[in-house]
C-alpha positions as CSV (number, residue, x, y, z in Angstrom):
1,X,-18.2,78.7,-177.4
2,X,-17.5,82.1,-176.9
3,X,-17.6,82.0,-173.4
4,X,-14.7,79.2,-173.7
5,X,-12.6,80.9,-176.1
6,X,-12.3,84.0,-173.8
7,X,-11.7,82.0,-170.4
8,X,-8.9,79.8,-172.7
9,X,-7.5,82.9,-173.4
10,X,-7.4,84.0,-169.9
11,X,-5.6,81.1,-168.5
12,X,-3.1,81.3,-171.6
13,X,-2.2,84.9,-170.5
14,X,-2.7,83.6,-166.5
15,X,-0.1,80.3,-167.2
16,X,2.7,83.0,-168.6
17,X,2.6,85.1,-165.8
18,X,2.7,81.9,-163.0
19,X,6.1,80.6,-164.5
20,X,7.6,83.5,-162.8
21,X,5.7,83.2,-159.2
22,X,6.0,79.6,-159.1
23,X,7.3,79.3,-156.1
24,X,5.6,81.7,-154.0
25,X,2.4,79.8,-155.5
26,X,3.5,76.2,-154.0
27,X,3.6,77.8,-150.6
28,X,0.4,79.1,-150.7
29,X,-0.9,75.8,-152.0
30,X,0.9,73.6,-149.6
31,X,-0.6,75.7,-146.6
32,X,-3.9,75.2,-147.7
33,X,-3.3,71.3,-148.3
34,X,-1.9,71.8,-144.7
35,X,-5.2,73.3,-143.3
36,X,-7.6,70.8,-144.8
37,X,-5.7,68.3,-142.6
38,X,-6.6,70.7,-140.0
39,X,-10.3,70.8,-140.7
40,X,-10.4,67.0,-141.4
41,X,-9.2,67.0,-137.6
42,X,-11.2,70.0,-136.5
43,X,-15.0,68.3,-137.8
44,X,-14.0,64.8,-136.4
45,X,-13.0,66.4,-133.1
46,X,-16.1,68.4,-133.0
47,X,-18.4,65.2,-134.2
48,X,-16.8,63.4,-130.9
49,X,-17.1,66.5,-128.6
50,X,-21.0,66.9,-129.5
51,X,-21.6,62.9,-129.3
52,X,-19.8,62.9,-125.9
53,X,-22.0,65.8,-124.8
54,X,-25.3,64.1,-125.9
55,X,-24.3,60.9,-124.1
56,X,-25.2,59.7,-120.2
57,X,-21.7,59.5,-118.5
58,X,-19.5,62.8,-118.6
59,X,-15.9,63.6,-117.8
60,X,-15.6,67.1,-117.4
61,X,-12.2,66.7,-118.2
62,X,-12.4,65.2,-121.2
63,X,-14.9,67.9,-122.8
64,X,-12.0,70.6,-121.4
65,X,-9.3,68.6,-123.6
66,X,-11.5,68.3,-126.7
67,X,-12.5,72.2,-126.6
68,X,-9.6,73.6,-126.0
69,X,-8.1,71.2,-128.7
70,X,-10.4,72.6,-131.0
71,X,-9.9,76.2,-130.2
72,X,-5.7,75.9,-130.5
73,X,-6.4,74.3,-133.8
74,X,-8.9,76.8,-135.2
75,X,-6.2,79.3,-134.2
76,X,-3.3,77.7,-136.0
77,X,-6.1,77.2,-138.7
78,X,-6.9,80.7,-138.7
79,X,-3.4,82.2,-139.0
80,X,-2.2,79.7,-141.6
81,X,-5.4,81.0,-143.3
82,X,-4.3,84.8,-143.0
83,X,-0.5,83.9,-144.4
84,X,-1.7,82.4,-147.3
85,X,-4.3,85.3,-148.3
86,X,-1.7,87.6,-147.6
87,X,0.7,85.9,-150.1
88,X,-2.2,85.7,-152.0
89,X,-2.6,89.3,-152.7
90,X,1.0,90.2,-152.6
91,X,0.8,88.1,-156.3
92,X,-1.2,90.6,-157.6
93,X,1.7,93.5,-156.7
94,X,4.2,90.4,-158.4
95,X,2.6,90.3,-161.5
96,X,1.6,93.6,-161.6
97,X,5.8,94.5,-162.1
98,X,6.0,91.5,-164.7
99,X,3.4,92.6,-166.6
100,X,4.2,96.6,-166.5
101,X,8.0,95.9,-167.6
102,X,7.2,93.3,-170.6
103,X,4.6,95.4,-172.0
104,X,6.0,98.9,-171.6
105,X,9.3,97.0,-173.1
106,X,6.7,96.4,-176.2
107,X,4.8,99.8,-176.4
108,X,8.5,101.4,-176.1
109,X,10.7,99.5,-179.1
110,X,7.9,98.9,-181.2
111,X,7.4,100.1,-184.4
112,X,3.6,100.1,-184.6
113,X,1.3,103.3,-185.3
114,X,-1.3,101.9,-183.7
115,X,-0.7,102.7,-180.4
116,X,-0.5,106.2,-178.7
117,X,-1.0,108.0,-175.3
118,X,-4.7,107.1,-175.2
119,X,-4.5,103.4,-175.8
120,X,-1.4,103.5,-173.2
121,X,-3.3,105.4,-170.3
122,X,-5.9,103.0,-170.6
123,X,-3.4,100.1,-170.2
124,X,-2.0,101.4,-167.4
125,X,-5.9,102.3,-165.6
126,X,-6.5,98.4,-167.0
127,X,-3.2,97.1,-164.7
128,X,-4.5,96.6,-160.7
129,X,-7.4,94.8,-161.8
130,X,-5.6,92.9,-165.2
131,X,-2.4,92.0,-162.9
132,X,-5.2,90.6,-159.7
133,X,-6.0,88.8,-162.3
134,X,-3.3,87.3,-163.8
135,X,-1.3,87.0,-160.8
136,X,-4.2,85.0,-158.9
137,X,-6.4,83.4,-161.1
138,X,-4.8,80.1,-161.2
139,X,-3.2,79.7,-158.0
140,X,-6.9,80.5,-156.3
141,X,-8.3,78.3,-158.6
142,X,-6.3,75.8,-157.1
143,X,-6.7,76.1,-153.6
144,X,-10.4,75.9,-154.3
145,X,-9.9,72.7,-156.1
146,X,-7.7,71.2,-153.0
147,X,-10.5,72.5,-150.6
148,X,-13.1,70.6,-152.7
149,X,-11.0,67.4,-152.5
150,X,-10.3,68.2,-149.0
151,X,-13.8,68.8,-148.1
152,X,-15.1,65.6,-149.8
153,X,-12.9,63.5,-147.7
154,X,-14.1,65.0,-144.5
155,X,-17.6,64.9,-145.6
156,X,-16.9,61.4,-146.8
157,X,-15.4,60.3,-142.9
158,X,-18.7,61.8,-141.6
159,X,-21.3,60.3,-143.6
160,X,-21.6,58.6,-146.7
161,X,-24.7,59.2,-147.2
162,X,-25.1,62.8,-146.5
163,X,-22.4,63.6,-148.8
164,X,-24.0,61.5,-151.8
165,X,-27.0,64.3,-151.1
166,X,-24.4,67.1,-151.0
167,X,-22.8,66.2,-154.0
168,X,-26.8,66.0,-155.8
169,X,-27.2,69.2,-154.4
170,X,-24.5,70.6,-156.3
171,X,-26.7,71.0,-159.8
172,X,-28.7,74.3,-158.6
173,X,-25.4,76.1,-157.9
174,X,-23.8,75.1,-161.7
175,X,-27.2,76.2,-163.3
176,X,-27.4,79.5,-161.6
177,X,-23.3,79.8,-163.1
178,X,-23.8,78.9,-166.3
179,X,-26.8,82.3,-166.4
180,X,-25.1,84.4,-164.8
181,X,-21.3,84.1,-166.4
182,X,-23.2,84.7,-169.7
183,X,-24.6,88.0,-168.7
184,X,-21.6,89.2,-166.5
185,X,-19.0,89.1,-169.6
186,X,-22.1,90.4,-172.0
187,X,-22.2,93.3,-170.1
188,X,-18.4,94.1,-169.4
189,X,-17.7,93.9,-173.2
190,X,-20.6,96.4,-173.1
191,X,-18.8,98.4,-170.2
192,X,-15.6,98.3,-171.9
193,X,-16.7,99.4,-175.0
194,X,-18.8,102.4,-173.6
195,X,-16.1,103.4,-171.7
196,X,-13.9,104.1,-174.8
197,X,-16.6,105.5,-176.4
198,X,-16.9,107.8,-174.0
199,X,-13.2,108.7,-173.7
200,X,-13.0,108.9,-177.5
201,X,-16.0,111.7,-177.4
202,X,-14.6,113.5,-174.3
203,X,-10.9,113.5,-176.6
204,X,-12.9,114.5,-179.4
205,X,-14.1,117.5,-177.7
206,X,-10.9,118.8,-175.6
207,X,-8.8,118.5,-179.2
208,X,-11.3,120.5,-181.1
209,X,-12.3,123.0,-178.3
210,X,-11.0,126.3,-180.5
211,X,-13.3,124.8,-183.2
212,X,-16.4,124.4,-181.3
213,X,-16.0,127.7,-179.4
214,X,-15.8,129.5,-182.8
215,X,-18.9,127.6,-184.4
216,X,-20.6,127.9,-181.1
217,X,-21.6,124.2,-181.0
218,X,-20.3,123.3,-177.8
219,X,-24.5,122.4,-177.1
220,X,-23.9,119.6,-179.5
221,X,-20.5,118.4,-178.5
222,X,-21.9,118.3,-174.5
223,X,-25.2,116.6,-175.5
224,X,-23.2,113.7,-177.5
225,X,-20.2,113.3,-174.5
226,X,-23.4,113.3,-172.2
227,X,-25.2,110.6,-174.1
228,X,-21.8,108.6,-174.6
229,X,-21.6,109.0,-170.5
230,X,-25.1,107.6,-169.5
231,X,-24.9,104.8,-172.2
232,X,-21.2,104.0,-170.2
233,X,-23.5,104.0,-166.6
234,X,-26.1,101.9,-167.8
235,X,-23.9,99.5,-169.2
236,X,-22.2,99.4,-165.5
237,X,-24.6,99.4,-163.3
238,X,-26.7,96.2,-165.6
239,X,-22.9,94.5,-164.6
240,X,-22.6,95.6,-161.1
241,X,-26.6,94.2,-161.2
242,X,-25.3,90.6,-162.5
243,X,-22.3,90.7,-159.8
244,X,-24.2,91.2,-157.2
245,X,-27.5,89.2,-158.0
246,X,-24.6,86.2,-158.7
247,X,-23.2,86.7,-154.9
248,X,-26.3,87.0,-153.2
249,X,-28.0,84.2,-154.8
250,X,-24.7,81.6,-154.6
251,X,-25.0,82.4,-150.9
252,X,-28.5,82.3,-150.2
253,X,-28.9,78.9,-152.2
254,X,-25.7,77.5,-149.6
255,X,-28.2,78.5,-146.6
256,X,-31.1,76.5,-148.5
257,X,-28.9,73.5,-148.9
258,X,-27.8,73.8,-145.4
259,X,-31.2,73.2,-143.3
260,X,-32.1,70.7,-145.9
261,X,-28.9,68.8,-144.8
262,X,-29.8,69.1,-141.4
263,X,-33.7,67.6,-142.1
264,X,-32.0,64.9,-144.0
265,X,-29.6,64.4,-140.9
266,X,-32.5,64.4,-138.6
267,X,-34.1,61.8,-140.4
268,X,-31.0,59.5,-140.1
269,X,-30.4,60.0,-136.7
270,X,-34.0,59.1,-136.1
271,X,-33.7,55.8,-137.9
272,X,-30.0,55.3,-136.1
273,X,-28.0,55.7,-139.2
274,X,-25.5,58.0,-137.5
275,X,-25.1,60.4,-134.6
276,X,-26.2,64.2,-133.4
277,X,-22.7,65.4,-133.4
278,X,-22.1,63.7,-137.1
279,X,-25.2,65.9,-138.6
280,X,-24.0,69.0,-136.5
281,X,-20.6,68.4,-137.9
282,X,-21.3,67.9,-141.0
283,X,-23.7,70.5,-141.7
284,X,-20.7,72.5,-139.9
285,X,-18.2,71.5,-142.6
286,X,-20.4,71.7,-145.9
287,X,-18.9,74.8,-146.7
288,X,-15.4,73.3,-147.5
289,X,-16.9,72.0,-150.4
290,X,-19.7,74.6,-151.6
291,X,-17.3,78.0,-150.4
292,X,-15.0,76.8,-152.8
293,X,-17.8,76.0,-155.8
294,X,-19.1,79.9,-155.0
295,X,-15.6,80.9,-155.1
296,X,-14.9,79.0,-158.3
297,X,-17.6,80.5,-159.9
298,X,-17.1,83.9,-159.3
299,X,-13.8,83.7,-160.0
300,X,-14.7,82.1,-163.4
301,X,-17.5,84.8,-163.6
302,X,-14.9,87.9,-162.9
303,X,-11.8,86.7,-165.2
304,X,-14.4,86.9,-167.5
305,X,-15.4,90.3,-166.8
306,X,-11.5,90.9,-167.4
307,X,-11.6,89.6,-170.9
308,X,-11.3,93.3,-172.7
309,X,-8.3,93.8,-170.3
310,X,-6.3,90.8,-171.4
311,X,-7.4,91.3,-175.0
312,X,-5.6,94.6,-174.7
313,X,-2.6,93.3,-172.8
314,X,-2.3,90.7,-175.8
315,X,-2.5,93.3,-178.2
316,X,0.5,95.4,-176.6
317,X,2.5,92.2,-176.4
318,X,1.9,91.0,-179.8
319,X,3.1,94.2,-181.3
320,X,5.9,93.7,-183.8
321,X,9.8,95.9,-182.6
């Protein structure tokens, strides 16, 4: 519940900041609708080259047109691909002015005493990563979603039945989520709130430094900023631990799934339920539907991780002028 409650409000704060990039967002989504027509062409092109290869009678020819089809399209593929990531990221430098303007506006004209230069420097060291966020979230969760749909067609063209194991083989990958999402936002509330413990102890010491030289206690003062530092590391490197172990393992379950898709494909071509270049192709184009489930996850897994950032950015906003 409160896993859902802190991804609600994410997308709450996400949805605000997309009216404003609206339409920069519909171009990035309708070049990635645009390349999964692409790939639907590229694995049926490739499923055809590979049969035609395996087969008796060869046109040379004919496997000339068919690669070098392939190739201009994985080129056109491939720079459609590098627009649309580039626009991608240029969302983040978007939101990052939308964001800076309406809450500055806020921490200007308000009439709050709550907030002062700490709580604003560590808005503004909160902003790259809170306006990635912000900016991105939802359109990439979208082109993952059109990729999945995408990918399901193609998979779908190729073989029915593969795909019906693809999809089965989908439950390992939600498990591994649903443990690691819990412990990556556990441990970046832990990070988070380290981190200002340790800034509050460090501002602690720098604004009584005349008293601590006079009482000579600056033995105690180091030995509490020092334990308020290595509590802040441990805290970081258990989340760095959780991001990485999620990455690794997302991937290295994909390569699992793939060679059991192609002994399942081996098996139907030996009973002459489909073709070679189907399986080859197919196994080819599994990622257009598990890439984006990684992708999904760890985006899922990293707005999390964000949720102290936006808590503070809803703070700042919701301050009364």
């Amino acid at each position: 519940m409160e896993e859902r409650g802190s991804l609600k409000g994410i997308i709450s704060s996400c949805l605000e900041v997309s009216r404003h990039l609206l339409l920069d967002q519909l171009l990035i989504l309708s070049l990635w609708s645009l390349m999964m027509v692409i790939s639907l062409f590229l694995a049926t092109i490739r499923r055809d080259l590979i049969d035609y290869l395996t087969s008796t009678p060869k046109e040379l020819s004919l496997i000339i047109k068919l690669g070098l089809l392939l190739l201009l399209l994985d080129i056109v593929a491939s720079l459609m691909n590098f627009f649309s990531e580039y626009r991608l990221q240029i969302l983040g430098v978007k939101a990052y002015n939308i964001i800076s303007r309406k809450a500055l506006d806020k921490i200007f004209y308000s009439r709050s005493r709550l907030l002062g230069g700490d709580i604003l420097t560590r808005f503004i060291s909160d902003m790259p990563n809170l306006s990635d966020t912000l900016g991105g979230f939802i359109p990439s969760l979208a082109i993952q979603i059109i990729r999945i749909i995408g990918g399901s067609i193609i998979l779908l063209v190729l073989s029915p039945e593969l795909t019906l194991l693809a999809v089965i083989a989908i439950a390992p990958l939600y498990f591994l989520y649903r443990y690691t999402s819990r412990m990556t936002i556990t441990y970046s509330s832990r990070e988070r709130e380290a981190m200002s413990g340790m800034a509050s102890e460090i501002k602690q010491v720098v604004d009584a430094s005349d008293l601590v030289r006079r009482t000579l206690s600056k033995g105690y003062f180091l030995n509490r900023t020092w334990n308020s530092a290595i509590s802040w590391m441990r805290n970081l490197t258990k989340l760095l631990f959780f991001k990485v172990f999620f990455n690794q393992a997302f991937y290295s379950v994909y390569g699992m799934l793939s060679f059991i898709m192609l002994i399942a494909g081996g098996y139907l071509v030996y009973i002459g339920h489909t073709t070679v270049g189907t399986v080859i192709s197919f196994t080819g184009a599994m990622y257009n539907i598990y890439e984006p489930l990684v992708n999904i996850s760890g985006q899922i897994v990293g707005a999390l991780s964000m949720v102290p950032y936006v808590r503070r950015y809803r703070e700042i906003i919701g301050l009364e002028e």
